[in-house]
VOBA-1610 file (N, C-alpha, C; in pm, whole numbers, padded with zeros to 5 digits, always signed):
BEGIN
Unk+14903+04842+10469Unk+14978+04716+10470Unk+14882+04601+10444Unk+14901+04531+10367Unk+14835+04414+10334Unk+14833+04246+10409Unk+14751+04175+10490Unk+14748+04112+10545Unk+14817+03968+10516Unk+14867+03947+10570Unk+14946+03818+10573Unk+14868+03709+10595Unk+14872+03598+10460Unk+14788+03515+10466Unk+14804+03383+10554Unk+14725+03278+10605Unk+14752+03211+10642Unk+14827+03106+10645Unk+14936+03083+10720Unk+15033+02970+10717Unk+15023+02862+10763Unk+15109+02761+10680Unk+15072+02626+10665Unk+15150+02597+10835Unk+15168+02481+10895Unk+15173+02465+11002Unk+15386+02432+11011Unk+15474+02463+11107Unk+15599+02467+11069Unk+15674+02329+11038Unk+15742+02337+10949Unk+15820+02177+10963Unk+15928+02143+11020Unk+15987+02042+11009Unk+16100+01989+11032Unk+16215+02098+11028Unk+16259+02204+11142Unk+16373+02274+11101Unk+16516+02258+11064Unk+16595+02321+11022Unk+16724+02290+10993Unk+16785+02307+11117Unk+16912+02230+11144Unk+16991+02228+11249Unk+17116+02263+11220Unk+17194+02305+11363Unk+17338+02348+11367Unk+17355+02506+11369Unk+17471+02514+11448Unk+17498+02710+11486Unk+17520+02770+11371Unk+17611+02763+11263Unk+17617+02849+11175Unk+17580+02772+11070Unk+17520+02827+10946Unk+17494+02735+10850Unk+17433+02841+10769Unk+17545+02835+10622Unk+17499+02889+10492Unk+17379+02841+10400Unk+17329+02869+10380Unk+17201+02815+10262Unk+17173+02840+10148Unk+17191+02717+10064Unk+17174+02779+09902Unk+17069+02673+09913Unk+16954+02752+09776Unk+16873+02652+09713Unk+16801+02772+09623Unk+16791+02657+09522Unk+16702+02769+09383Unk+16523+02726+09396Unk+16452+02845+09372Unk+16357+02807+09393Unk+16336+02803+09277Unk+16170+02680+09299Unk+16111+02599+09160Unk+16002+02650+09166Unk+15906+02763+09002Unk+15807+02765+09027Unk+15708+02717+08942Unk+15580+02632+09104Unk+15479+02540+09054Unk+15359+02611+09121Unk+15314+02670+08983Unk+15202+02772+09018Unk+15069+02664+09065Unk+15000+02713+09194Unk+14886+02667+09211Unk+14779+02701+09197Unk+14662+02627+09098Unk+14564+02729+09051Unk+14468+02756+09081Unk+14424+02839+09178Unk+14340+02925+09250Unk+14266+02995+09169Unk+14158+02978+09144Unk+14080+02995+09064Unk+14015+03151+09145Unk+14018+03292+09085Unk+13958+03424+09112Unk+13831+03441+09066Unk+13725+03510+09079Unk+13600+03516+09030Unk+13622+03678+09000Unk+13600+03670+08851Unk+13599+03829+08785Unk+13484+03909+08827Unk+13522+04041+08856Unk+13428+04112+08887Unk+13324+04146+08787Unk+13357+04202+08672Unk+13325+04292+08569Unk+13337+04257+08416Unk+13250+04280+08306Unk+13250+04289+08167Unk+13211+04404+08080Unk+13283+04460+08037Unk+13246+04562+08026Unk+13203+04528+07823Unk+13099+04565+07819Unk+13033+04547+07651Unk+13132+04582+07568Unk+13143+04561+07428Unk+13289+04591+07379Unk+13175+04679+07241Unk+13269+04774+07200Unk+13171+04863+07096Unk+13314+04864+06947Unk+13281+04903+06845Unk+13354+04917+06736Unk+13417+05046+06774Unk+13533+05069+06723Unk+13580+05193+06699Unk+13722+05209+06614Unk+13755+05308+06574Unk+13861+05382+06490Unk+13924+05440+06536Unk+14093+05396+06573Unk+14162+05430+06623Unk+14302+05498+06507Unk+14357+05565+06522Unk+14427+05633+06405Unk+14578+05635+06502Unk+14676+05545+06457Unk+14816+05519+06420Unk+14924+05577+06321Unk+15033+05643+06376Unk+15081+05678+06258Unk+15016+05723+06111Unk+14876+05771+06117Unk+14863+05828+05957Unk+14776+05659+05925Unk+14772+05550+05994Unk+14720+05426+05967Unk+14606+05430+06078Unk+14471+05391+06011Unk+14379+05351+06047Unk+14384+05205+06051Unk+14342+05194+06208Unk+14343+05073+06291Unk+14181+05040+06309Unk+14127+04944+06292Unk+14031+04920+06326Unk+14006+04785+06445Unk+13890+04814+06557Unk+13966+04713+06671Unk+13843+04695+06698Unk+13801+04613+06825Unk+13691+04597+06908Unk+13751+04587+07040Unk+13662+04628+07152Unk+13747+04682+07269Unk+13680+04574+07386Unk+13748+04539+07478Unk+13638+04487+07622Unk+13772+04497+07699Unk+13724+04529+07835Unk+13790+04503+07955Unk+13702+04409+08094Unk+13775+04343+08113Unk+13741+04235+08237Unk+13841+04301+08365Unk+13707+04273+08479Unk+13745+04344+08593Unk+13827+04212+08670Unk+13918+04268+08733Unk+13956+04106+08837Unk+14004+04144+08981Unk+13977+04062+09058Unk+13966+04059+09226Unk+14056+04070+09286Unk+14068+04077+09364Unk+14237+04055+09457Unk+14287+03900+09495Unk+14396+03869+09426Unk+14445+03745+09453Unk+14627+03723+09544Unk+14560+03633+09589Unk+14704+03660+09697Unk+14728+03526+09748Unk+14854+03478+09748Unk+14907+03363+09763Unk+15056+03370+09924Unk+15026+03271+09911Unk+15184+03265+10041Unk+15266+03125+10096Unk+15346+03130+10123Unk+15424+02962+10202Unk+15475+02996+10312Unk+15522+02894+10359Unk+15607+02889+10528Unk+15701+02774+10513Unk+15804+02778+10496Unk+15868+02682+10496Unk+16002+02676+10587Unk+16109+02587+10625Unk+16199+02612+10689Unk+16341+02710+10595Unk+16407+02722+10648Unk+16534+02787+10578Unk+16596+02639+10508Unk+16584+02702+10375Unk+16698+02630+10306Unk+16612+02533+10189Unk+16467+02537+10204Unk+16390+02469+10130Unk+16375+02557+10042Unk+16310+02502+09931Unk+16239+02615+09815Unk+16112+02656+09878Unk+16081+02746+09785Unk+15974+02856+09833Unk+15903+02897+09736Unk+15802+02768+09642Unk+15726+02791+09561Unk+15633+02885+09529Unk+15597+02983+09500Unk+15450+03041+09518Unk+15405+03134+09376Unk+15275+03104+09378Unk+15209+03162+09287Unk+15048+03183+09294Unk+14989+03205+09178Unk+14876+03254+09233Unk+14804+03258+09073Unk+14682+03181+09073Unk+14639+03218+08912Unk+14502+03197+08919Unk+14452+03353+08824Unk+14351+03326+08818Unk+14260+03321+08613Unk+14181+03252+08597Unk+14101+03221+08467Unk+14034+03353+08433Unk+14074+03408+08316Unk+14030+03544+08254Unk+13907+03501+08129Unk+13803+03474+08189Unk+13681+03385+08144Unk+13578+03516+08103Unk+13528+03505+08029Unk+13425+03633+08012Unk+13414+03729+07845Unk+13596+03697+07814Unk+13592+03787+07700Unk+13527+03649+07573Unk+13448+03816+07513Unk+13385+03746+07380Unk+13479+03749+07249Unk+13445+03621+07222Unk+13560+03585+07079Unk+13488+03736+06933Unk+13571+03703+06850Unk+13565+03823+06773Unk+13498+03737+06636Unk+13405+03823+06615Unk+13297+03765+06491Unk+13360+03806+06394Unk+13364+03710+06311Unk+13436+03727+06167Unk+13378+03762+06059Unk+13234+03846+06085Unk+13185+03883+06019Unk+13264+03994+05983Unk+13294+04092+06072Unk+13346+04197+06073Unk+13483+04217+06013Unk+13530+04096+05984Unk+13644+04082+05883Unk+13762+03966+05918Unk+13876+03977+05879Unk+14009+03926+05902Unk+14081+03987+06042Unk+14068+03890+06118Unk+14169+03943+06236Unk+14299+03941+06232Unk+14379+04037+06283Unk+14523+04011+06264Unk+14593+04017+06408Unk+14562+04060+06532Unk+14638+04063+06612Unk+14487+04058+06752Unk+14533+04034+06842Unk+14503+04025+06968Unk+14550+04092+07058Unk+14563+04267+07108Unk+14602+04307+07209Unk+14566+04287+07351Unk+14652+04323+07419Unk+14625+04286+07570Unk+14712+04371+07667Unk+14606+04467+07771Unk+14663+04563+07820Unk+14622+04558+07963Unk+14705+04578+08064Unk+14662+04507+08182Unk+14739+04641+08332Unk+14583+04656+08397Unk+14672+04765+08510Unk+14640+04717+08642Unk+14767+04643+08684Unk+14815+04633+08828Unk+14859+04710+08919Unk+14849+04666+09032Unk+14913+04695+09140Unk+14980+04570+09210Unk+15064+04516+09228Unk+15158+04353+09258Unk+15216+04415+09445Unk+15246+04342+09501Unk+15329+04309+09618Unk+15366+04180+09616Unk+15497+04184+09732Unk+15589+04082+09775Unk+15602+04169+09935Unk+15572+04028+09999Unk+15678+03996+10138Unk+15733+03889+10177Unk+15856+03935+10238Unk+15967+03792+10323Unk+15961+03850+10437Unk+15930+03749+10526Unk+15951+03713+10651Unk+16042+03612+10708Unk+16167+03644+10742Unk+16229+03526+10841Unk+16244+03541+10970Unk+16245+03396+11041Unk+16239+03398+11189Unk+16237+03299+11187Unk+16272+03325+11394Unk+16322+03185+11471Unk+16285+03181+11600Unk+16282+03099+11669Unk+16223+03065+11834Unk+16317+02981+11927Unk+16423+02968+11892Unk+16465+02835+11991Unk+16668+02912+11916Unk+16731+02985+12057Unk+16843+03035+12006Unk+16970+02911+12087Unk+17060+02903+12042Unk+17150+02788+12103Unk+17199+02823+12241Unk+17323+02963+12226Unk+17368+03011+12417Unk+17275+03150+12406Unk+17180+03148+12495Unk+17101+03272+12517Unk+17172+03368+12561Unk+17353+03348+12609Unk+17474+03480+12653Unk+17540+03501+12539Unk+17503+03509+12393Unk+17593+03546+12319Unk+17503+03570+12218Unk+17575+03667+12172Unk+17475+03741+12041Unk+17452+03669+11887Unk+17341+03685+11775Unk+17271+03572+11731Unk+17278+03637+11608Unk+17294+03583+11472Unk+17258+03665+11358Unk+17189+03577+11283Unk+17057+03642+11186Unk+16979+03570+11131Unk+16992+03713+11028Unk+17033+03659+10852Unk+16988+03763+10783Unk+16984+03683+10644Unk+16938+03751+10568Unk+16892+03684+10396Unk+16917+03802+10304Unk+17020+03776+10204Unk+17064+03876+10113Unk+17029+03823+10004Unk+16917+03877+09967Unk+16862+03825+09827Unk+16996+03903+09721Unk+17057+03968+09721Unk+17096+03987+09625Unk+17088+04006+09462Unk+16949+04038+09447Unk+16853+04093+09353Unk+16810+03931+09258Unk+16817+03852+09351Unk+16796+03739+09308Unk+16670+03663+09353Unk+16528+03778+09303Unk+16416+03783+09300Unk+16330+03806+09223Unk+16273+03740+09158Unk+16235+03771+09047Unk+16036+03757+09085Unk+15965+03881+09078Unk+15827+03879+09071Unk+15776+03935+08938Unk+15647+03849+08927Unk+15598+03906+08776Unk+15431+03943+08772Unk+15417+03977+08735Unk+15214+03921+08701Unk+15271+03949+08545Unk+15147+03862+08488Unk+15117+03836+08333Unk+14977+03799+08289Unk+14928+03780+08160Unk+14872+03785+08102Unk+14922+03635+08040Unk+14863+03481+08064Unk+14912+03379+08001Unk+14836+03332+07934Unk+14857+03279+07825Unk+14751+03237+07713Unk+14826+03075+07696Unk+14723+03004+07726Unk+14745+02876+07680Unk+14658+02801+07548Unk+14757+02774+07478Unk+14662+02707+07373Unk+14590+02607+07380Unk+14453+02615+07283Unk+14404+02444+07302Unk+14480+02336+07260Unk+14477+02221+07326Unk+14563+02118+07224Unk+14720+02158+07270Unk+14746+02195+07345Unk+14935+02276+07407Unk+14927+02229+07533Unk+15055+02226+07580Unk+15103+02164+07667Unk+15169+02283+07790Unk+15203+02414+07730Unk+15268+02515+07786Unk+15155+02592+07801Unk+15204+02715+07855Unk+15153+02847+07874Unk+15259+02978+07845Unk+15221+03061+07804Unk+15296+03193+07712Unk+15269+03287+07791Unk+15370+03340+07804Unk+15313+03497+07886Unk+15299+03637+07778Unk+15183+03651+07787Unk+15156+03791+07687Unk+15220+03897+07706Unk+15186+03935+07821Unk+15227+04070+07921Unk+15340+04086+08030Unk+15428+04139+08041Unk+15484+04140+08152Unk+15485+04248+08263Unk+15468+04263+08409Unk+15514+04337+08490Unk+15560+04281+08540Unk+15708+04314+08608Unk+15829+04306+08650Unk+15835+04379+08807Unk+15880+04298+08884Unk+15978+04384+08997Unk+16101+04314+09081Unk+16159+04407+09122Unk+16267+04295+09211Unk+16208+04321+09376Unk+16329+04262+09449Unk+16342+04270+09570Unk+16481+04261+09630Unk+16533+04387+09639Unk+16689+04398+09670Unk+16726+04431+09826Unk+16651+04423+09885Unk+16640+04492+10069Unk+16718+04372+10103Unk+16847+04348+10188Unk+16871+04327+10299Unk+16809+04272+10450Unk+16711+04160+10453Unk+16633+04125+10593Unk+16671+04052+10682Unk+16675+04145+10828Unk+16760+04033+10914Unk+16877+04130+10958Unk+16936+04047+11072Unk+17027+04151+11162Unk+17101+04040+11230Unk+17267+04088+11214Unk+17362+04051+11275Unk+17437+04085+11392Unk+17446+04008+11471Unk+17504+04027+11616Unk+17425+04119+11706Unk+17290+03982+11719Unk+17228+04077+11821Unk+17202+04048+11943Unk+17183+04122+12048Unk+17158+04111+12158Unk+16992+03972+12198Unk+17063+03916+12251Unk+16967+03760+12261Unk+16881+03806+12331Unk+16885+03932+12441Unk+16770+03990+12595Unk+16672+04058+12521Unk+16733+04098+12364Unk+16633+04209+12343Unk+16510+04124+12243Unk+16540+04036+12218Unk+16439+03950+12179Unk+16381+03823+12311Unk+16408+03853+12429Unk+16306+03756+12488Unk+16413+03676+12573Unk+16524+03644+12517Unk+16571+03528+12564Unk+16606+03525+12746Unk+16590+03632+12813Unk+16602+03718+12928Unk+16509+03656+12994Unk+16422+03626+12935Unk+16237+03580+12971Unk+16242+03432+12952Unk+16317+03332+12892Unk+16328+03191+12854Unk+16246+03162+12716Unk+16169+03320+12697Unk+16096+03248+12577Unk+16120+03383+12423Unk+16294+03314+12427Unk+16296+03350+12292Unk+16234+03380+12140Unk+16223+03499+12066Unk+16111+03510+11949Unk+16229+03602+11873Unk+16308+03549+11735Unk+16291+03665+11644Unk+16208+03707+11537Unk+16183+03802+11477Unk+16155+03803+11334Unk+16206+03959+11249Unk+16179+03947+11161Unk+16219+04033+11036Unk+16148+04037+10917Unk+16062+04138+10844Unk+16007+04140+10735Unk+16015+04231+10693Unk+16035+04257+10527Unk+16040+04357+10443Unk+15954+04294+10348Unk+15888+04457+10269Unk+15814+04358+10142Unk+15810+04520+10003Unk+15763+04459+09909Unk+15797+04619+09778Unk+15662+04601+09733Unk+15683+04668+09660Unk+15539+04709+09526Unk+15654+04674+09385Unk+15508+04655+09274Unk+15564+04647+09147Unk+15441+04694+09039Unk+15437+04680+08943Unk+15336+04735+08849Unk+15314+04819+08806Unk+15243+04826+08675Unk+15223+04967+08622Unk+15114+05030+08677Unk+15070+05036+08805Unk+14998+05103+08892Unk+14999+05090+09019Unk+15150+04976+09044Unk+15223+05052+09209Unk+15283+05223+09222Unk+15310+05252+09335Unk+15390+05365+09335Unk+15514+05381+09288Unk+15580+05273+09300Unk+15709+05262+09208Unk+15712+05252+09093Unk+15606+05196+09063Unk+15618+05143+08899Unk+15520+05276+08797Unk+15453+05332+08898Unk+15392+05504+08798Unk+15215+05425+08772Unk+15179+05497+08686Unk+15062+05471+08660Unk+15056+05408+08460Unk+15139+05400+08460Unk+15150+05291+08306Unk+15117+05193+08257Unk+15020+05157+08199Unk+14992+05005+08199Unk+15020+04944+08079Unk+15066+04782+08151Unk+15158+04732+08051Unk+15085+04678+07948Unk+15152+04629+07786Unk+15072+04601+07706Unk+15147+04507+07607Unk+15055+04426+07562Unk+15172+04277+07507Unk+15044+04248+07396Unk+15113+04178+07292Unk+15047+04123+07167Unk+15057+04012+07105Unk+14927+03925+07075Unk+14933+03810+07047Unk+14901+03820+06887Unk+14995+03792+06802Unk+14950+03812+06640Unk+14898+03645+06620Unk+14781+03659+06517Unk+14739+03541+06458Unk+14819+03462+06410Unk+14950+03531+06299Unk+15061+03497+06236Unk+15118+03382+06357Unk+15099+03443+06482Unk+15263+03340+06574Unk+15218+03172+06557Unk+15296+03102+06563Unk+15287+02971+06557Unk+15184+02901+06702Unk+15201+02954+06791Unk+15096+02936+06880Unk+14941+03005+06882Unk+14922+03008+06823Unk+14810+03114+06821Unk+14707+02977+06711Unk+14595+02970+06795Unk+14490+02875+06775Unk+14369+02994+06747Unk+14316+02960+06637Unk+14259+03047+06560Unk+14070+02986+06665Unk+14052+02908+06679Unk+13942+02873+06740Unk+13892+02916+06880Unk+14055+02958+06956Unk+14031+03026+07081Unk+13969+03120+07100Unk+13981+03205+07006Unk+13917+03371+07002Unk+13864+03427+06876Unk+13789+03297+06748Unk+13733+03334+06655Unk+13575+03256+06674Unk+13463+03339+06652Unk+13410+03236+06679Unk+13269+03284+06766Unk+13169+03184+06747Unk+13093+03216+06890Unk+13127+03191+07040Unk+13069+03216+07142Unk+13124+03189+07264Unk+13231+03301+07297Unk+13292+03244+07457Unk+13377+03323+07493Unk+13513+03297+07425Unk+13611+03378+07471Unk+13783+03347+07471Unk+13819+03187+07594Unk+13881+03114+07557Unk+13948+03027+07620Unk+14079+03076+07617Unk+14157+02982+07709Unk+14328+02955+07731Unk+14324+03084+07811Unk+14287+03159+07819Unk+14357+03283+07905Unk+14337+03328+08056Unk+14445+03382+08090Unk+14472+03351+08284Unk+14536+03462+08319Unk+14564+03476+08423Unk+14651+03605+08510Unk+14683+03555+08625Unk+14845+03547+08620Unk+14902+03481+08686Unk+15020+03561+08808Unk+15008+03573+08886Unk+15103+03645+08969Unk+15197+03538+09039Unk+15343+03543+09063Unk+15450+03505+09125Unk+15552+03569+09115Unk+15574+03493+09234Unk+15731+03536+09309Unk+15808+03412+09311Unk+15982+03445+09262Unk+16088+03370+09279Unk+16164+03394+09344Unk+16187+03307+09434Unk+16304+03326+09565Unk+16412+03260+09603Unk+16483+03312+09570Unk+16661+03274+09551Unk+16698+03282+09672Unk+16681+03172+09768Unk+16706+03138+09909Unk+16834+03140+09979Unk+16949+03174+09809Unk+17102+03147+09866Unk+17151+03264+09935Unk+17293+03271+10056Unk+17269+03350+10148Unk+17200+03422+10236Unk+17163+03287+10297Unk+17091+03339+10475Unk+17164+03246+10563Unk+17194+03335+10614Unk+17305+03297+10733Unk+17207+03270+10867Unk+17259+03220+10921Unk+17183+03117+11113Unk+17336+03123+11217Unk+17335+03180+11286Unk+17495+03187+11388Unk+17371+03215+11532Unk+17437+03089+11634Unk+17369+03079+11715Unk+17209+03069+11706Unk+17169+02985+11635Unk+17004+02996+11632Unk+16975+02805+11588Unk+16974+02753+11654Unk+16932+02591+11643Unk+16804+02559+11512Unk+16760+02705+11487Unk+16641+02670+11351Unk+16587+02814+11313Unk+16569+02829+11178Unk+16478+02934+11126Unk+16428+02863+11029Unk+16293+02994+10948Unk+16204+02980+10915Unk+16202+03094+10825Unk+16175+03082+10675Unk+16125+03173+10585Unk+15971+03190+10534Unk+15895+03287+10522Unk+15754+03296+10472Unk+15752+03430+10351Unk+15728+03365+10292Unk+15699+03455+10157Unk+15544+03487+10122Unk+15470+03592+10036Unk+15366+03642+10034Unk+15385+03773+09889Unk+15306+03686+09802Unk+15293+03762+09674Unk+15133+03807+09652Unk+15086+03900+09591Unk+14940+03936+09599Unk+14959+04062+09512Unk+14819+04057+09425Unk+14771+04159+09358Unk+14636+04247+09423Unk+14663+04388+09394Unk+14546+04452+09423Unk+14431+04409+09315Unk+14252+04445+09311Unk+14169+04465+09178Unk+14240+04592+09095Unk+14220+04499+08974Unk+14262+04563+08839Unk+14154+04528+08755Unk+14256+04580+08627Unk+14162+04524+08517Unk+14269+04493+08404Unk+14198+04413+08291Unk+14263+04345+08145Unk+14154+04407+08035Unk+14252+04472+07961Unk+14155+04482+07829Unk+14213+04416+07707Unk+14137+04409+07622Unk+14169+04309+07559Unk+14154+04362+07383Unk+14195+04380+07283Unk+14157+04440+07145Unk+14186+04364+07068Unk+14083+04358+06984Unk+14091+04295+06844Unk+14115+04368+06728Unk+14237+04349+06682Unk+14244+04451+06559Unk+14281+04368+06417Unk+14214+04405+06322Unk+14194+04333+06196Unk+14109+04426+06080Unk+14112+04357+06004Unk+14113+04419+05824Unk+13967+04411+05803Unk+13872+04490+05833Unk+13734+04476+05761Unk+13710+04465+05654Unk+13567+04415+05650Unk+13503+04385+05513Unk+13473+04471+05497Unk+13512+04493+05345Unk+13441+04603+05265Unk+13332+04637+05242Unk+13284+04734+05284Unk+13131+04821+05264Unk+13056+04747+05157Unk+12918+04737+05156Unk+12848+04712+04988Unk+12840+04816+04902Unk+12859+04932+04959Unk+12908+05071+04846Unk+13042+05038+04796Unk+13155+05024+04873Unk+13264+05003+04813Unk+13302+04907+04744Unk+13219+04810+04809Unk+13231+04646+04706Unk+13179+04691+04561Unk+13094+04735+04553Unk+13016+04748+04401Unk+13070+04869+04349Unk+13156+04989+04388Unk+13243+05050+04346Unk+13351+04987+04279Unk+13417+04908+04356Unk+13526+04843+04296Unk+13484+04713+04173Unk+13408+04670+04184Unk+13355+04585+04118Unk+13308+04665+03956Unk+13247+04804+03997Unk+13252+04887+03871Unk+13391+04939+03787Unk+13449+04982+03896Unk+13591+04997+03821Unk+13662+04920+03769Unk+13641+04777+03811Unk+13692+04659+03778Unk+13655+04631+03648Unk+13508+04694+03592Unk+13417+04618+03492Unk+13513+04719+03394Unk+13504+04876+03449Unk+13590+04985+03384Unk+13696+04931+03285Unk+13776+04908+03370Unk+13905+04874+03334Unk+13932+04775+03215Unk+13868+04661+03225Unk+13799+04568+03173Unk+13778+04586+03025Unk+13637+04703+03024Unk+13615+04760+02915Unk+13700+04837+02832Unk+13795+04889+02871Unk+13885+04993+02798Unk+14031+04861+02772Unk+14063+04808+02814Unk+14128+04693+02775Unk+14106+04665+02681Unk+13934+04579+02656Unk+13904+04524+02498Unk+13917+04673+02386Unk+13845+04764+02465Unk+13870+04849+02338Unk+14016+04812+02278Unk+14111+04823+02390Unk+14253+04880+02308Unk+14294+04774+02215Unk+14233+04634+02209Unk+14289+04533+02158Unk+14189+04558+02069Unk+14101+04564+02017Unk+14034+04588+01908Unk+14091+04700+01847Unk+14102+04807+01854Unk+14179+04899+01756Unk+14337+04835+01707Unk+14368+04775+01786Unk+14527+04741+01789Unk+14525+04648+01644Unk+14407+04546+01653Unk+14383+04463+01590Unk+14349+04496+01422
//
């Protein structure tokens, strides 16, 4: 089980015995900057496609465990995110030819937890329900985001996906068995999932997304070039669709959310059209002269 990060201090709760709650959450990723573990040297190689020879250059960047969380009352949004700068990869020398695409292949492991709860119940003789039906109206991701220079947005390369469909929270319950017997009332409730192409749910698959030179976003200076790669990040969040959570007998609750990645890694490929050999250049350049020559012949006899 993964540790629950530290929470911000509680606010202003909501009031009244029963009370429905809608609100859409807004997400404003905060950027928490991760320190990469690893670079791994990138070497040439020949990869064979369909009967098509691919030619690429390879690197993978190691990355840390990043983990984000909130505390807020019921009924507020529940921002959260988590990003970290994928700093390290080397741009692709154009000696080696025409680039045409930018792959990007990435193996996670993702979590989510919700926590709701409350401390202060209205008649401590009558039973209390506190529950939150996400109703698959959760949306967690990690990605691969590439921002351009000179851009205003960010693109997601890659996607891993998960939901969160559990049911948290319990209706009509006994007020003694949480405390209230004692004067010092406590509930709580937490569920949390896995996601990724290297959670248990999600298998051992890792996901893989492509940035072509061709796309209209694609800044040829980011990743041609000396120096490293710019614009690129790894970003983990969770969206939390706060509508339906019910409060019956409970004067205030409290939701806490908690998104986090295990260490992974990003690899990254360059695949593009090499320059032609100096054997093959001056091959073709002979056949060229070939061709050339037997041309004039034919117009001189013709003539």
């Amino acid at each position: 089980m993964h540790l629950h990060p530290c929470l911000s201090a509680r606010p202003r709760p909501i009031t009244g015995n029963r009370i429905l709650v809608s609100a859409v959450l807004s997400l404003l990723p905060s950027l928490l900057t991760a320190q990469i573990l690893s670079l791994t040297h990138y070497s040439d190689l020949i990869d064979v496609e369909d009967e098509v020879t691919v030619f690429a250059t390879v690197q993978t960047l190691g990355f840390n465990q990043l983990s984000q969380g909130t505390y807020t009352e019921v009924g507020n949004t529940v921002p959260i995110a988590d990003f970290a700068s994928l700093n390290g990869f080397a741009k692709f020398d154009p000696a080696l030819g025409t680039l045409n695409e930018v792959r990007f292949t990435i193996e996670v492991w993702a979590y989510a937890e919700v926590e709701i709860e409350s401390f202060d119940i209205v008649d401590p003789s009558a039973a209390f329900s506190l529950e939150w039906d996400p109703e698959g109206m959760v949306l967690l991701q990690t990605s691969i985001i590439y921002s351009p220079t000179g851009g205003s947005a960010g693109y997601s390369i890659t996607f891993d996906t998960g939901g969160f469909g559990s049911v948290i929270g319990d209706l009509d319950q006994d007020p003694s068995d949480w405390g209230a017997d004692e004067g010092e009332f406590f509930y709580s409730a937490v569920d949390w999932t896995e996601y990724g192409g290297f959670a248990p749910e999600g298998g051992n698959t890792a996901t893989s997304g492509s940035l072509l030179t061709s796309d209209p976003i694609f800044v040829v200076s980011d990743f041609v070039g000396d120096g490293t790669v710019s614009g690129l990040g790894l970003v983990t969040s969770g969206e939390f669709d706060t509508s339906n959570i019910l409060l019956e007998n409970l004067s205030e609750a409290y939701i806490s959310a908690f998104v986090g990645l295990d260490p992974g890694t990003v690899t990254l490929e360059y695949i593009y059209t090499p320059v032609p050999e100096p054997a093959a250049a001056a091959f073709l350049a002979g056949a060229a002269a070939i061709v050339l020559l037997i041309t004039r012949s034919r117009r001189l006899r013709v003539e």
